[in-house]
DOLODREN-470200 format. One record per residue (C-alpha): residue number from 1; x, y, z. Coordinates in pm, whole numbers. Layout:
N
<NUM,<X,Y,Z>>,
...
END
This chain:
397
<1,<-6464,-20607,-13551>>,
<2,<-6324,-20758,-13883>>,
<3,<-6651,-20560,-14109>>,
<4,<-6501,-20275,-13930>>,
<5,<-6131,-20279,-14024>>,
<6,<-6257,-20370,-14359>>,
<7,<-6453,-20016,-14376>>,
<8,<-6194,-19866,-14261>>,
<9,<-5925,-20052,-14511>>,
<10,<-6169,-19888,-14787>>,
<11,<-6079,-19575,-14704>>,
<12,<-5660,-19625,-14619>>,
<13,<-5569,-19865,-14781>>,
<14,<-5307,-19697,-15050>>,
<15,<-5122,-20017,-15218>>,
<16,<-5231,-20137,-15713>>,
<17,<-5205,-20605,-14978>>,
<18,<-4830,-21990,-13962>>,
<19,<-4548,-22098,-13817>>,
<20,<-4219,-21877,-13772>>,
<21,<-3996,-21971,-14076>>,
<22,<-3613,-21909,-13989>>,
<23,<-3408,-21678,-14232>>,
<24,<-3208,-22006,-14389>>,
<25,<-3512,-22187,-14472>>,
<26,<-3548,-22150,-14874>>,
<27,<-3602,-22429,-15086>>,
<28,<-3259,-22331,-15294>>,
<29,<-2926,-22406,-15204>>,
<30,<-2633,-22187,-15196>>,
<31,<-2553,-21862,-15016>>,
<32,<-2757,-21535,-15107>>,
<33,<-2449,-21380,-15303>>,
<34,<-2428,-21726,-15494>>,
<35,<-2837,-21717,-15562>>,
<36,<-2890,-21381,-15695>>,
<37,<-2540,-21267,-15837>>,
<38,<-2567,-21152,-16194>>,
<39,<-2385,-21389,-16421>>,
<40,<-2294,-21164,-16654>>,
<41,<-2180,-20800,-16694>>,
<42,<-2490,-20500,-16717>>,
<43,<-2420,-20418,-17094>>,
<44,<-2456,-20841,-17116>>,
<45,<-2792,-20823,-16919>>,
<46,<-2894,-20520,-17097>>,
<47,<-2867,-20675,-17425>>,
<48,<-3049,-21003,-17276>>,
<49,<-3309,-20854,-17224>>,
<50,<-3393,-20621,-17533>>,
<51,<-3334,-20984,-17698>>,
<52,<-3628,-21181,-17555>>,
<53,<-3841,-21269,-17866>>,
<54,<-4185,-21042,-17832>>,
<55,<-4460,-21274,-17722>>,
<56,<-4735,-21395,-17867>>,
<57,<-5043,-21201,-18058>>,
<58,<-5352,-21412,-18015>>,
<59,<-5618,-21380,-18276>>,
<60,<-5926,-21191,-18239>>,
<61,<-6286,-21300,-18109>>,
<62,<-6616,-21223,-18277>>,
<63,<-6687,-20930,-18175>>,
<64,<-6326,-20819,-18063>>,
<65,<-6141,-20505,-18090>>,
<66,<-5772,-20378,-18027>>,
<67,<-5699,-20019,-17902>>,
<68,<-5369,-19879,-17853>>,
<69,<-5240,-19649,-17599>>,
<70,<-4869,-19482,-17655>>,
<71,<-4722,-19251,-17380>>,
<72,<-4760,-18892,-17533>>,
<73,<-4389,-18838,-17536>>,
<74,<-4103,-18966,-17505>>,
<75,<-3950,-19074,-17134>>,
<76,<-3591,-19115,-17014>>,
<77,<-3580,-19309,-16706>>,
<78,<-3372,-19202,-16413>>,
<79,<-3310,-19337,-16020>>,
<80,<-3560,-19097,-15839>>,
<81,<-3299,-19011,-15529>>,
<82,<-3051,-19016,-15730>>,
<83,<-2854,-19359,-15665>>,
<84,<-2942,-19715,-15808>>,
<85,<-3067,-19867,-16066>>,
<86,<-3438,-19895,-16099>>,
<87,<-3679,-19623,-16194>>,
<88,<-4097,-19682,-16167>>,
<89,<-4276,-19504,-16390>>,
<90,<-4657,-19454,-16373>>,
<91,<-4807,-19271,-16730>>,
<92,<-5176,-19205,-16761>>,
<93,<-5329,-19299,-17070>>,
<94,<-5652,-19192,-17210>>,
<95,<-5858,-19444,-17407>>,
<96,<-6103,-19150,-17526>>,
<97,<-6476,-19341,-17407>>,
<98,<-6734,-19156,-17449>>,
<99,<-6932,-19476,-17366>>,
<100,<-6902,-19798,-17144>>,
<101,<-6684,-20102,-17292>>,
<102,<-6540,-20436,-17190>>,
<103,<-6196,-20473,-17169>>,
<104,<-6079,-20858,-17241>>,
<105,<-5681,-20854,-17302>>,
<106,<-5419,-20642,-17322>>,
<107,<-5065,-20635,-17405>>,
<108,<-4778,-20434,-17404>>,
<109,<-4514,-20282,-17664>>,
<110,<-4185,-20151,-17502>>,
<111,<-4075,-19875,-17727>>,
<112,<-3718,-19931,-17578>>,
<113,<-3638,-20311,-17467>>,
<114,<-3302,-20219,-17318>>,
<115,<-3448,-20068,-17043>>,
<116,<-3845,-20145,-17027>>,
<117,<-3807,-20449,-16766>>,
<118,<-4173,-20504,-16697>>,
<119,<-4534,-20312,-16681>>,
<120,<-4832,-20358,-16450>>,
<121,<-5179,-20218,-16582>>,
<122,<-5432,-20005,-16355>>,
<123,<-5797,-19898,-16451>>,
<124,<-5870,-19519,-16315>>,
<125,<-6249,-19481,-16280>>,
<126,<-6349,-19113,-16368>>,
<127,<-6437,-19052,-16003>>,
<128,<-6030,-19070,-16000>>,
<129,<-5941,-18903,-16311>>,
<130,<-5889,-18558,-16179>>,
<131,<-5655,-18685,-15896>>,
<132,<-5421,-18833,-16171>>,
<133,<-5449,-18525,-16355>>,
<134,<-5290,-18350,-16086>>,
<135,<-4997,-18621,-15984>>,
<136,<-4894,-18641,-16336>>,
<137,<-4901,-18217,-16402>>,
<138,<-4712,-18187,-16078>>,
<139,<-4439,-18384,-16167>>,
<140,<-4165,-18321,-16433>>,
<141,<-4108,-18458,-16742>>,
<142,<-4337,-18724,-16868>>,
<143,<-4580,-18963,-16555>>,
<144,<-4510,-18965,-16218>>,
<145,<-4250,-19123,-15974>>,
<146,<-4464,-19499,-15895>>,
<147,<-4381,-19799,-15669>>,
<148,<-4634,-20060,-15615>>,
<149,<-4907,-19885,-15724>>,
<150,<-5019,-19552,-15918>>,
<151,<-4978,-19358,-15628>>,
<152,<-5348,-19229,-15609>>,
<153,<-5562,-19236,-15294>>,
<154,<-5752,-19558,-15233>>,
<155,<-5548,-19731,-15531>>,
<156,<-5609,-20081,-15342>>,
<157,<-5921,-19927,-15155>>,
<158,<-6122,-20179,-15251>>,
<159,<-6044,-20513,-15102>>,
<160,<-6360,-20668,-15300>>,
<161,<-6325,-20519,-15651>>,
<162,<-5988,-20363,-15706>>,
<163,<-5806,-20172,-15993>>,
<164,<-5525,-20391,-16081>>,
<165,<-5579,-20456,-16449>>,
<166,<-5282,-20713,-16616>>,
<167,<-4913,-20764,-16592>>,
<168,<-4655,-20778,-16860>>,
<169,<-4292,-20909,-16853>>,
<170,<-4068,-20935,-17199>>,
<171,<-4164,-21208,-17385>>,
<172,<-4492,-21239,-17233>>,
<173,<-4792,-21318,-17458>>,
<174,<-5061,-21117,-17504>>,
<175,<-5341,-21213,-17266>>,
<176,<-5723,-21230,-17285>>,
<177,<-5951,-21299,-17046>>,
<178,<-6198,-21649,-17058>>,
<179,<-6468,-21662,-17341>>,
<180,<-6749,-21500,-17201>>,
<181,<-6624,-21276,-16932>>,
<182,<-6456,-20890,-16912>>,
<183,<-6377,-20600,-16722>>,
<184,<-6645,-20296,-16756>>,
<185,<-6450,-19974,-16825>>,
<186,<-6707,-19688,-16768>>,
<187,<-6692,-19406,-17003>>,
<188,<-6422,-19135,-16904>>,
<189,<-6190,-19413,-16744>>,
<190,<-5856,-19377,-16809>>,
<191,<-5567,-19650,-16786>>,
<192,<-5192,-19589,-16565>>,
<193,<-4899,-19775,-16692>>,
<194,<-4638,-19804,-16424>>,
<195,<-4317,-19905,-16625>>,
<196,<-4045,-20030,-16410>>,
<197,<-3715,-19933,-16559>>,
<198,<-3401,-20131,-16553>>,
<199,<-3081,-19830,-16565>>,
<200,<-2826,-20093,-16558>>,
<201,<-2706,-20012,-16919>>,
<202,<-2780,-19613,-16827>>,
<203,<-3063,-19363,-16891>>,
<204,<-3217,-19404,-17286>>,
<205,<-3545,-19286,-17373>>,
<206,<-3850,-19502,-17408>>,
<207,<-4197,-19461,-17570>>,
<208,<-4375,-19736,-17457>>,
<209,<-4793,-19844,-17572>>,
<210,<-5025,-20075,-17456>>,
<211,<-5271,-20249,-17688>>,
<212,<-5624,-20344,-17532>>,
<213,<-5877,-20578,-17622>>,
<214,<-6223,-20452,-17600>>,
<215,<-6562,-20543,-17728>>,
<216,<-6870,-20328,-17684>>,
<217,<-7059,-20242,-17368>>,
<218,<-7385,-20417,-17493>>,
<219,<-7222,-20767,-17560>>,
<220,<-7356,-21002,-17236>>,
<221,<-7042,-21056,-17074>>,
<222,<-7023,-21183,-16686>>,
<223,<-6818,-20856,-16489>>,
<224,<-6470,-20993,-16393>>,
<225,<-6329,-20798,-16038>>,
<226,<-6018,-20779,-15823>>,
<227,<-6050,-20981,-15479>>,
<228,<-5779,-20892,-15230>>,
<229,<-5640,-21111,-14920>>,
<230,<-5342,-20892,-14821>>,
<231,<-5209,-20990,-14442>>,
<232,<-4965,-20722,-14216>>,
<233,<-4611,-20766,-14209>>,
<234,<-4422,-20760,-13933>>,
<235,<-4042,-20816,-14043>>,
<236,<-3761,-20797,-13777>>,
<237,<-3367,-20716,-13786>>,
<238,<-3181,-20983,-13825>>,
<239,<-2990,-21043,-13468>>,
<240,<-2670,-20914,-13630>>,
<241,<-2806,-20594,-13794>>,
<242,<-3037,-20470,-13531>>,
<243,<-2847,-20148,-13399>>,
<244,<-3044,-19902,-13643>>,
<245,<-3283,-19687,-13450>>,
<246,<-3540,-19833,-13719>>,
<247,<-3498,-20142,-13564>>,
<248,<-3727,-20058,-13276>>,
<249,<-4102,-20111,-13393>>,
<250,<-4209,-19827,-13231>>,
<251,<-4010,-19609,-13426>>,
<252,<-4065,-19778,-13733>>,
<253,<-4436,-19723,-13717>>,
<254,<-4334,-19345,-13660>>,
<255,<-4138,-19370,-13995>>,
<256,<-4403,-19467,-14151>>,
<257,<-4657,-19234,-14062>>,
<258,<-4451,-18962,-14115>>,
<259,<-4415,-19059,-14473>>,
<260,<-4739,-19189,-14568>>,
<261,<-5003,-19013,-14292>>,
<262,<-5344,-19160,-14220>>,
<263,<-5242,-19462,-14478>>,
<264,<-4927,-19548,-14231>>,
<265,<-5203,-19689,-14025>>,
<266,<-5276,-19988,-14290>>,
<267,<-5075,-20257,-14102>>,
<268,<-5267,-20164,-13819>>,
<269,<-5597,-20200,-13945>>,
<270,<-5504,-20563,-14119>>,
<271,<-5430,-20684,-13810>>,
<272,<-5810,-20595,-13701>>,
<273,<-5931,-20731,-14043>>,
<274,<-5739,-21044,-13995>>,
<275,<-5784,-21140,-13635>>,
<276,<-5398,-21131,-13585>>,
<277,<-5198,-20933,-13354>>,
<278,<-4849,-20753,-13405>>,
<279,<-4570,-21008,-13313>>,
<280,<-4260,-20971,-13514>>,
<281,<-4186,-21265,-13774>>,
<282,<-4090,-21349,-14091>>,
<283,<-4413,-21524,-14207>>,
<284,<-4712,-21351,-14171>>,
<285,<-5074,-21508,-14248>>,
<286,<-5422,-21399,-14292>>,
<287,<-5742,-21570,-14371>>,
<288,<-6053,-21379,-14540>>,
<289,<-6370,-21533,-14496>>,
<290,<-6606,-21487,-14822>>,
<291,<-6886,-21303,-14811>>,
<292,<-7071,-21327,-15128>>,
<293,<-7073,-21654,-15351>>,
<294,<-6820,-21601,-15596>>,
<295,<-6607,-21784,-15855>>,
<296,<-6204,-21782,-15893>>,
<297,<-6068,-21754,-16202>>,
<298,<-5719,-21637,-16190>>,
<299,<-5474,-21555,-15877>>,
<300,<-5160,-21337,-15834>>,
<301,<-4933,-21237,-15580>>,
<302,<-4811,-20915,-15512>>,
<303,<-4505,-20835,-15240>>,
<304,<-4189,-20596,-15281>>,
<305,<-3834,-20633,-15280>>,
<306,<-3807,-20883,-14964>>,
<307,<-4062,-21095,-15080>>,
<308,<-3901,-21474,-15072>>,
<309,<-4267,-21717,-15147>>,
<310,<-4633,-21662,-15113>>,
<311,<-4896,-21902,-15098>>,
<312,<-5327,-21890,-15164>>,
<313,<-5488,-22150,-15012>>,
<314,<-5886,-22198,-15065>>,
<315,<-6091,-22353,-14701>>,
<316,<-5728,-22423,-14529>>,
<317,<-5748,-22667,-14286>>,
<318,<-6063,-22838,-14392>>,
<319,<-6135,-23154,-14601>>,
<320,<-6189,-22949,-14873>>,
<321,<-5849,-22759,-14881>>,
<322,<-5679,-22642,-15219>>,
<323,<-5395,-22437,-15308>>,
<324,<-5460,-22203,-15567>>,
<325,<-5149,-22030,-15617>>,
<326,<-4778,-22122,-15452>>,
<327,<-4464,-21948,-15559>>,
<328,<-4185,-22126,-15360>>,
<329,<-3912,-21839,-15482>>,
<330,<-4086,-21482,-15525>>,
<331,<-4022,-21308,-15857>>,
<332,<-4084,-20953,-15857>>,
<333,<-4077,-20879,-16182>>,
<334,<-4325,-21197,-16249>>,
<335,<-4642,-21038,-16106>>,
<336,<-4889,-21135,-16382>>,
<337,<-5244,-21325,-16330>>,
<338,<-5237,-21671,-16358>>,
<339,<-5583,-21851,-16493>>,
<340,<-5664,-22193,-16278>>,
<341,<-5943,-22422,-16304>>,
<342,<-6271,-22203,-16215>>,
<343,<-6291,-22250,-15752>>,
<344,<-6643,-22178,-15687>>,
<345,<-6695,-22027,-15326>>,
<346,<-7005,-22011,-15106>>,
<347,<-7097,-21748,-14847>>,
<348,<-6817,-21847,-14535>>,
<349,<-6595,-22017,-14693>>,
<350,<-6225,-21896,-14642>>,
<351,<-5933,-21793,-14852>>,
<352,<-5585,-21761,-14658>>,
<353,<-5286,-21613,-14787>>,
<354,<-4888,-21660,-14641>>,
<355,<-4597,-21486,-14729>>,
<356,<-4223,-21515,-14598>>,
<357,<-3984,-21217,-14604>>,
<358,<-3622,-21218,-14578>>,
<359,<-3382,-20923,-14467>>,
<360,<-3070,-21083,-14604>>,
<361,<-3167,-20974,-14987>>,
<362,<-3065,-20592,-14888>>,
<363,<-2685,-20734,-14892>>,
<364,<-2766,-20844,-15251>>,
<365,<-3019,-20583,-15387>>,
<366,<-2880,-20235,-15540>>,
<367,<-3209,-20089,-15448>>,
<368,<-3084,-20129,-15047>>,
<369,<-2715,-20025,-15120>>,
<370,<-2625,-19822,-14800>>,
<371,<-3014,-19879,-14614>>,
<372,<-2950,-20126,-14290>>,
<373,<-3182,-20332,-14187>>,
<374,<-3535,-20163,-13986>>,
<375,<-3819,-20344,-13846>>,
<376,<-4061,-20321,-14203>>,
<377,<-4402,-20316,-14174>>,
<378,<-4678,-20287,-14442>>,
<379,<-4603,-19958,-14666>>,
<380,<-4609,-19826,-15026>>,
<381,<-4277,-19794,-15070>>,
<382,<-3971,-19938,-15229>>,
<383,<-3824,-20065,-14929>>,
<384,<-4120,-20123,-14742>>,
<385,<-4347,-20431,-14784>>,
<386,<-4690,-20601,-14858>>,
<387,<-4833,-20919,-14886>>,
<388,<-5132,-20926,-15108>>,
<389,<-5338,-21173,-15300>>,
<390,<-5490,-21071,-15632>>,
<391,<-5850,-21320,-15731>>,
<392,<-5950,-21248,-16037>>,
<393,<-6328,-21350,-15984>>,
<394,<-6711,-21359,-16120>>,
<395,<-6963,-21252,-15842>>,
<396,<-7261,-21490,-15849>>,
<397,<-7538,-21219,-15707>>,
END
């Protein structure tokens, strides 16, 4: 049943995916308001930001190249519906390969640092190329309206080798990938840059690049890939803001197919993949059991908006039990891949991912200014949810 629902997550899935944990347990004290309140005006936090120092550049290996890829014009964010203060951005970017290369680091230049607030990276195999043609010469202006992903069909189809690329916050470093390893970019590949726009100083326009690190297809590199371990959500109102319609799981699930179609049927089919049945909490859990041998060499996270901590754990509940990745207080805008000590796993061995969501950061969040509360489930969008785990891993076979 599980090698079913993970067929069948190959061909919906459309994201770049314990024990009950009550609403007031957080490992920070304080109320929500106190917690999350900007401390300073949004000219003040504007002007923060476009001040972090740029991170830093990190020499070149034998062999290694940069390329740089700059949005072909300008772009000047603006809240898609209208209200709030957060626009996401996807631009495709063509690197011009007429032959296979390895990609090995990257790094990002915001043309505007007042409002570029942080960049996730996606490789577009040329199977895929045509269908970003078409999202980004359907929609106006410059790239395409993005959350979570690019937006194309399948873009986290592949729960065993994935597209997710790198993530960049300001005053991240540039990043390369271990000595020895890379990610193959086929010839005709392009690259989507979702920008996620901060609009809390107001609209300015932005021309923002991404440099690459790259050596030749014929160097003997070992193939990095994207593992996933994403786990359903099942998020109820809380007790004292459960008179939405929404609030009803049935209608919920209706929402969401009538927004997203076939792919509305995701949390469904994780529940089959993970051997877990729909019962409405704040934690939800799911444990993958490895297929192939493999090697970890990097983890990261990925939830929305009412994310609150995620944890990767590697053969839970077993002598030989390690976590791999815990974030005790979810950052969203702090999605990038963080390297650990190489994990090798054999053919059975498990990997188990938990995530806690909270509804009280609506009554803090601009992006839910005037949405109540509704009984979220996994979805694509903004106010929707995931809970995904990102292994950044070598394939022995």
């Amino acid at each position: 049943m599980r090698r079913a629902a993970a067929g069948l997550l190959a061909g919906l899935l459309v994201v770049a995916l314990g024990a009950c944990v009550s609403e007031g347990d957080d490992r920070r004290t304080g109320s929500p308001q106190d917690l999350l309140q900007p401390a300073d005006p949004p000219q003040a936090e504007a002007d923060q930001l476009a001040a972090v120092p740029r991170g830093k550049r990190l020499p070149l290996r034998p062999g290694e190249h940069r390329m740089t890829l700059a949005m072909p014009e300008a772009y000047t964010p603006s809240a898609p519906t209208g209200v709030g203060t957060d626009d996401y951005r996807c631009f495709l970017l063509d690197p011009g390969l007429d032959r296979d290369v390895w990609l090995t680091g990257s790094d990002v230049l915001p043309g505007n640092p007042q409002v570029v607030h942080h960049v996730i990276l996606f490789r577009i195999p040329p199977d895929k190329v045509a269908e970003a043609e078409s999202l980004d010469a359907s929609a106006p202006g410059e790239g395409w309206t993005c959350f979570g992903g690019t937006g194309i069909a399948g873009d986290f189809s592949n729960i065993d080798d994935a597209s997710w690329l790198a993530a960049w916050a300001p005053g991240g470093d540039e990043t390369k990938v271990r000595d020895g390893y890379g990610v193959r970019l086929d010839a005709g590949s392009r690259i989507v840059m979702q920008v996620h726009y901060n609009l809390l100083q107001g609209a300015a326009p932005d021309t923002s690049s991404t440099q690459l690190r790259w050596m030749a297809a014929d160097r003997d590199l070992t193939p990095l890939h994207t593992y996933l371990t994403p786990a359903p959500v099942e998020m109820p109102c809380r007790p004292a803001h459960d008179d939405s319609p929404l609030c009803d799981r049935d209608a919920a699930v209706a929402d969401v197919m009538a927004r997203f179609g076939a792919a509305g049927s995701t949390n469904s089919l994780l529940h089959l993949l993970c051997g877990t049945q729909a019962k409405a909490s704040t934690t939800t859990t799911c444990t993958r059991t490895v297929g192939r041998p493999m090697t970890i060499l990097g983890v990261a996270g990925h939830m929305h908006l009412l994310g609150r901590s995620l944890k990767i754990e590697v053969d839970p509940d077993t002598p030989d039990a390690r976590t791999i990745l815990d974030i005790p207080v979810w950052d969203f805008d702090d999605q990038g891949t963080r390297p650990i000590k190489p994990v090798r796993l054999a053919p059975y061995d498990t990997v188990r991912i938990t995530c806690h969501h909270v509804q009280w950061l609506r009554d803090v969040l601009p992006a839910f200014e005037g949405i109540p509360d509704r009984y979220v489930i996994w979805a694509e969008g903004s106010t929707d949810e995931m809970c995904l785990g990102m292994l950044q891993v070598a394939f022995d076979d």
